[in-house]
C-alpha positions in Angstrom: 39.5 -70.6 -80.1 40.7 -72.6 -82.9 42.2 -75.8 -80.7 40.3 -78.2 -78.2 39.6 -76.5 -75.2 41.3 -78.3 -72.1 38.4 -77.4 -69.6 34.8 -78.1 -70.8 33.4 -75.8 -68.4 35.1 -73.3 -65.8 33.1 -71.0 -63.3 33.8 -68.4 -61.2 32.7 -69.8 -57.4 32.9 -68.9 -53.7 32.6 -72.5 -51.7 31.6 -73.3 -49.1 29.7 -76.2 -46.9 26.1 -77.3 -46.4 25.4 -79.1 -43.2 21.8 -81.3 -43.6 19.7 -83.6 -40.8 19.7 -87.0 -41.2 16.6 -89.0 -41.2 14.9 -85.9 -42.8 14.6 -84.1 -39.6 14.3 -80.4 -39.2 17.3 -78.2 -38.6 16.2 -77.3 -35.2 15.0 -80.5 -33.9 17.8 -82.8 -34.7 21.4 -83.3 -33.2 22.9 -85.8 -36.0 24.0 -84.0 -39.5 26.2 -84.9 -42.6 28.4 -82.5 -44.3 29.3 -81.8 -48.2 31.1 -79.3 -49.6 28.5 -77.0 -52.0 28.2 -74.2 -54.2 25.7 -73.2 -57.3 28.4 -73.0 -59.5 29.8 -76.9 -58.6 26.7 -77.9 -58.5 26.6 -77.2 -62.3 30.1 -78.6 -63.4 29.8 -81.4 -61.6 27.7 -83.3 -64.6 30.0 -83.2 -66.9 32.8 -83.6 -64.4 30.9 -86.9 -63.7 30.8 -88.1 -67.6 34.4 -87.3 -67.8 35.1 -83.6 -68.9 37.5 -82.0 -67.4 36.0 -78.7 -65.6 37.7 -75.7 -63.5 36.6 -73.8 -60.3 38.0 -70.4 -60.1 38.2 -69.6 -56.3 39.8 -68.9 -52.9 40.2 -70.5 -50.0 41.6 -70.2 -46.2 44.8 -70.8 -45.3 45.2 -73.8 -42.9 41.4 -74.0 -42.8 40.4 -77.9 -42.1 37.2 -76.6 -44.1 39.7 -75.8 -46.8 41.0 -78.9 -46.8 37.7 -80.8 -46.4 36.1 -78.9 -49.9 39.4 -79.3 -51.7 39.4 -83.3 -51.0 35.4 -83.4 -52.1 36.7 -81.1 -55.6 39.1 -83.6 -55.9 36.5 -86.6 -55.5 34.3 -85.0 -57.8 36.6 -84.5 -60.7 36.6 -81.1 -60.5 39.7 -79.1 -61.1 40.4 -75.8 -58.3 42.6 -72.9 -59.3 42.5 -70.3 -55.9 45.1 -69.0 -53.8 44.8 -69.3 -50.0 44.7 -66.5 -47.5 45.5 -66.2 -43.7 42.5 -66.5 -41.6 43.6 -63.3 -39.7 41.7 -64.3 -36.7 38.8 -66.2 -35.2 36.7 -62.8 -37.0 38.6 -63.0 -40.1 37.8 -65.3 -43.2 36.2 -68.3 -43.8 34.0 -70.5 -46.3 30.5 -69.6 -46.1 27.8 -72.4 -44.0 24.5 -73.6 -45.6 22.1 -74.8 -43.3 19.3 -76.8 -44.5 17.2 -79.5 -44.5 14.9 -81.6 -46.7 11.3 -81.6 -45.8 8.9 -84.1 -45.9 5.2 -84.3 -47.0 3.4 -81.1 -46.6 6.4 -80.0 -43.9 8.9 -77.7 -46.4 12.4 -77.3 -46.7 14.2 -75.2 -44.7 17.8 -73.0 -45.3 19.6 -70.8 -43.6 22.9 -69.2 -45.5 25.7 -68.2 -43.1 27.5 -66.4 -45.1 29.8 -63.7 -42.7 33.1 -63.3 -43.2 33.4 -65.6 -46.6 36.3 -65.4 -47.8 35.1 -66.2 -51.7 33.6 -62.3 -51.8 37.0 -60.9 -52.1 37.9 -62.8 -55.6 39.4 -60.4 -58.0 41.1 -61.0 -61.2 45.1 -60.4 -60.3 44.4 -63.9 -58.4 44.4 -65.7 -61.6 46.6 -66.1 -64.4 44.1 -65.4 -67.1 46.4 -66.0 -70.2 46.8 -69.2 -69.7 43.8 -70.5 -68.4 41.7 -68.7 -71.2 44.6 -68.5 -73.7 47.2 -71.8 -73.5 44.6 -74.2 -72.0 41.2 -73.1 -73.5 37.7 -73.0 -71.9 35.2 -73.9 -73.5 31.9 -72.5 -71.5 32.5 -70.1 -68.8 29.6 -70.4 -66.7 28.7 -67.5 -64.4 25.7 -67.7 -61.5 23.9 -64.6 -60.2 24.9 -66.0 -56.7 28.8 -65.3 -57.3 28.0 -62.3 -59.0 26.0 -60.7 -56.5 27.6 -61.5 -53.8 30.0 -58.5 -53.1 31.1 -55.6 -55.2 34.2 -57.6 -55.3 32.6 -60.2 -57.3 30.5 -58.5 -59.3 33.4 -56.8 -60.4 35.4 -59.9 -61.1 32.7 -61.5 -62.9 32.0 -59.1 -65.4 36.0 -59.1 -66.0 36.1 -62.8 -66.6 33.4 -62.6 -69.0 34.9 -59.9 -71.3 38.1 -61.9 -71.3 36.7 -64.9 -71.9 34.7 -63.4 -75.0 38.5 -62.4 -75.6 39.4 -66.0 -76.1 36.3 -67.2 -77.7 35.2 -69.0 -75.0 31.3 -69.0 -75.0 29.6 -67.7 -71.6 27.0 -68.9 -69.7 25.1 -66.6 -67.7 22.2 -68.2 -65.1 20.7 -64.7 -63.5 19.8 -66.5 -59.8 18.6 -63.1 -59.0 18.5 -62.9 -55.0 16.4 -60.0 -53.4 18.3 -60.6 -50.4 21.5 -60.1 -52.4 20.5 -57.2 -54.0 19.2 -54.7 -51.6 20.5 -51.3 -51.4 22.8 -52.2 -54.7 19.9 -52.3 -57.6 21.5 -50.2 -59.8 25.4 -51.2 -59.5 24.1 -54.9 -60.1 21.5 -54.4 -63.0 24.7 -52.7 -64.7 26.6 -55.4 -64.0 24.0 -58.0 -65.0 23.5 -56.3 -68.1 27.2 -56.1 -69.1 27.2 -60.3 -68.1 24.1 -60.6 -69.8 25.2 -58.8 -73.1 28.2 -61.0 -73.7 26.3 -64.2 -73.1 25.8 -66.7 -75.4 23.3 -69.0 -73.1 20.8 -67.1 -70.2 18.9 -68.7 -67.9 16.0 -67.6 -65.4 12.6 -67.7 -65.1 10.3 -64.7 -65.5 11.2 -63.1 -62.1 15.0 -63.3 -62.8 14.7 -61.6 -66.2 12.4 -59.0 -64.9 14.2 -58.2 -61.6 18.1 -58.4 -62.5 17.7 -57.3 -66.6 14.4 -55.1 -66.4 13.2 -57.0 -68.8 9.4 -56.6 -69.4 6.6 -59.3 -69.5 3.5 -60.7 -68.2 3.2 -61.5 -64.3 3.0 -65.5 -64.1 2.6 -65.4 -60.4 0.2 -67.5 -59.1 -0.6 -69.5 -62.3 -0.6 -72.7 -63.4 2.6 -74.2 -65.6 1.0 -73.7 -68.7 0.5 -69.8 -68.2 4.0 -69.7 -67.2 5.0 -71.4 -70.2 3.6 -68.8 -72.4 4.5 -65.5 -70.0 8.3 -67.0 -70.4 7.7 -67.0 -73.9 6.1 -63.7 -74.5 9.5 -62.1 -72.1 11.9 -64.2 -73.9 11.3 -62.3 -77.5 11.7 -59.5 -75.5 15.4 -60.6 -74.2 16.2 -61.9 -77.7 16.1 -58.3 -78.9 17.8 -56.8 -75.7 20.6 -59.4 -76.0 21.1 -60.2 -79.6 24.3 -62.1 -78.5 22.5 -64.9 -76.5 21.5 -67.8 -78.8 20.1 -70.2 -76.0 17.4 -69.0 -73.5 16.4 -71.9 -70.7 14.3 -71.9 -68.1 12.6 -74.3 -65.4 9.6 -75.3 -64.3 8.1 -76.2 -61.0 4.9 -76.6 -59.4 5.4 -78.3 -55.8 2.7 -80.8 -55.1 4.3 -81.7 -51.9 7.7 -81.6 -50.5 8.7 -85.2 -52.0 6.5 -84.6 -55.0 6.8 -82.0 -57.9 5.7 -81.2 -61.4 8.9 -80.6 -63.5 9.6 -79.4 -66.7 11.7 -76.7 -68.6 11.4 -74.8 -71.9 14.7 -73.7 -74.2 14.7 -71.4 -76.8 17.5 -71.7 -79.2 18.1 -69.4 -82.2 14.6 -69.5 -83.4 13.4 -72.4 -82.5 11.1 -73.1 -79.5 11.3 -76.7 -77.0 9.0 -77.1 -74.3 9.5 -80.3 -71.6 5.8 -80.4 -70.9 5.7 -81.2 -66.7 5.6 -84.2 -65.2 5.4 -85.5 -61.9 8.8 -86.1 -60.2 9.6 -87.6 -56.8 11.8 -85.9 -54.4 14.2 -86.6 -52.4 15.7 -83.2 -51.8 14.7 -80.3 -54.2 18.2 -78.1 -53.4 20.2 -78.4 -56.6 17.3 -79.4 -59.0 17.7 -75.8 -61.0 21.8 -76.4 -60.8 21.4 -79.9 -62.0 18.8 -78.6 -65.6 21.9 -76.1 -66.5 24.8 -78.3 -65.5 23.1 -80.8 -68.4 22.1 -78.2 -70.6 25.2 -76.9 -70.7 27.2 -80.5 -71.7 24.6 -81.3 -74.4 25.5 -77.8 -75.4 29.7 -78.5 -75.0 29.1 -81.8 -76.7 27.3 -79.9 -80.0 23.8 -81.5 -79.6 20.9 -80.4 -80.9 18.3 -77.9 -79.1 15.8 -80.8 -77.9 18.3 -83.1 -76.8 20.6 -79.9 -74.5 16.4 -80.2 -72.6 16.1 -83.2 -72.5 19.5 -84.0 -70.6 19.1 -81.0 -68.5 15.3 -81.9 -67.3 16.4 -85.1 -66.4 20.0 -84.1 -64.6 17.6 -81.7 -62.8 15.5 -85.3 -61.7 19.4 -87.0 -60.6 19.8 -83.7 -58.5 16.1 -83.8 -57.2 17.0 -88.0 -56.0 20.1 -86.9 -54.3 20.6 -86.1 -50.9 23.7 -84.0 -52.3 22.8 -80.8 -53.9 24.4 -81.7 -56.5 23.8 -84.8 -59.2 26.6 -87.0 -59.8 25.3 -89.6 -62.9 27.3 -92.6 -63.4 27.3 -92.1 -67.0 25.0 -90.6 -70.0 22.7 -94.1 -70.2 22.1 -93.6 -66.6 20.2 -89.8 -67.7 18.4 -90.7 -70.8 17.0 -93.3 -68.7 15.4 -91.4 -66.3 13.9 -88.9 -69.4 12.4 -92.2 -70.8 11.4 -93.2 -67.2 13.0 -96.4 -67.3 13.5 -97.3 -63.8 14.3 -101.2 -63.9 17.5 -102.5 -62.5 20.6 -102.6 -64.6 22.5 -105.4 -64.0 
């Protein structure tokens, strides 16, 4: 890709809605709930659709659908670009956009979600729905960022994701590839999706997970960090990520987070990158919560703009741990920073008013 790329970041998504209590009450205790429109994949363009970069959804609604309309008007709000054709609902059984249930938790009381996710009319994306040459080729992309989540979800998916990324290689568009392996997902499909994975995963040029992702969707061997503290998982992701290196020479950034949940409005957070051959580590520190959804979506949707904006290794970590943070102090899933002042401020922990 020799000119400026129009779109910072595109990705590959299947919308849909989350529904959360108000006043932090449980799912099934309260009667009063607020509605945003939500996917992992938004979740991540939305930073640097908030700082001013132009980003793309590729995706598919329902035809007529007020649930259409209402995710369409919050893209629009949220300075995110759609490309997705619409489809009859064919029915009161027939498509529409999936329903995430959830609430926040408080104290020593956990979070709570439950995915409805029947009849979604995002698992049926395939590439004739998109005109490819001139997204990729006229306009330019610069990152295409791909989630586990989207390409999981159906055979469908899985085999419109692997597509998009050999195109987008095509173009020279750099791919982005966070694993989000979901067992759930997965089941009775292991080995269609660990070739798929692997396909993704070759042509990547950044790959995120933590030790479970790279172990269950890659087969990637490595010490078990289960049940240890942060600093043993520090050095188990280390130890598995020279392993990756040499499976996916392609890859230059590896990224991962790191949690340990104190309690539901308090965690330890940090992350580690590994890019090219050198190693940063965002040693944890204790973060308050207001709703953990989105915290992981948050870390690559800054990781990956300090990586579109040609930063160096410690500063891509840096603005990711702390757009994780923004996500982690929203009640949206998704962080929406007012600018990049507003980010590095919360890294430093400067928390005084800014008038």
């Amino acid at each position: 890709m020799t000119k400026q790329p129009r779109y910072a970041i595109a990705a590959p998504t299947s919308m849909g809605v989350r529904i959360t209590p108000e006043a932090r009450e449980g799912v099934h205790t309260s009667d009063l709930f607020r509605m945003q429109s939500t996917s992992a994949e938004t979740n991540v363009l939305n930073i640097a659709a908030s700082l001013g970069q132009e980003c793309l959804a590729l995706t598919k609604f329902v035809e007529g659908s007020p649930v259409s309309a209402f995710i369409q008007r919050e893209l629009r709000a949220r300075n995110i670009r759609y490309e997705g054709i619409s489809v009859p609902q064919d029915g009161p059984w027939g498509f529409r956009h999936q329903f995430n249930i959830a609430d926040s938790g408080f104290g020593l009381v956990g979070p709570r979600v439950w995915n409805d996710r029947a009849g979604e009319v995002g698992r049926t994306l395939s590439m004739e729905e998109f005109d490819i040459e001139r997204i990729f080729g006229q306009e330019g992309v610069g990152i295409l960022h791909i989630s586990g989540l989207i390409a999981a979800l159906s055979p469908e998916t899985a085999a419109f994701c692997a597509a998009l990324a050999r195109r987008a290689k095509d173009y020279g568009t750099r791919v982005s590839f966070d694993l989000n392996y979901r067992a759930s997902f997965w089941k009775g499909r292991e080995a269609e999706l660990r070739r798929v994975f692997h396909e993704i995963a070759s042509l990547a040029d950044v790959l995120v997970g933590n030790e479970e992702d790279f172990q269950l969707a890659l087969g990637i061997t490595g010490p078990d960090a289960g049940g240890k503290g942060l600093q043993e998982k520090i050095a188990a992701f280390q130890t598995m990520i020279e392993t990756a290196r040499k499976a996916y020479p392609n890859a230059r950034y590896f990224a991962t987070t790191l949690r340990e949940v104190i309690h539901a409005n308090e965690h330890l957070w940090g992350a580690i990158l590994c890019a090219d051959d050198a190693w940063v580590i965002e040693q944890p520190r204790s973060i308050p919560v207001l709703d953990r959804i989105g915290g992981g979506d948050g870390f690559t949707g800054g990781l990956l703009y300090g990586i579109a904006r040609g930063w160096d290794a410690e500063a891509c970590l840096q603005f990711g741990w702390a757009s994780g943070v923004l996500a982690a102090s929203s009640l949206t899933d998704y962080a929406t920073p007012a600018d990049e002042e507003q980010i590095w401020s919360i890294y430093s922990g400067n928390a005084r008013v800014k008038r």
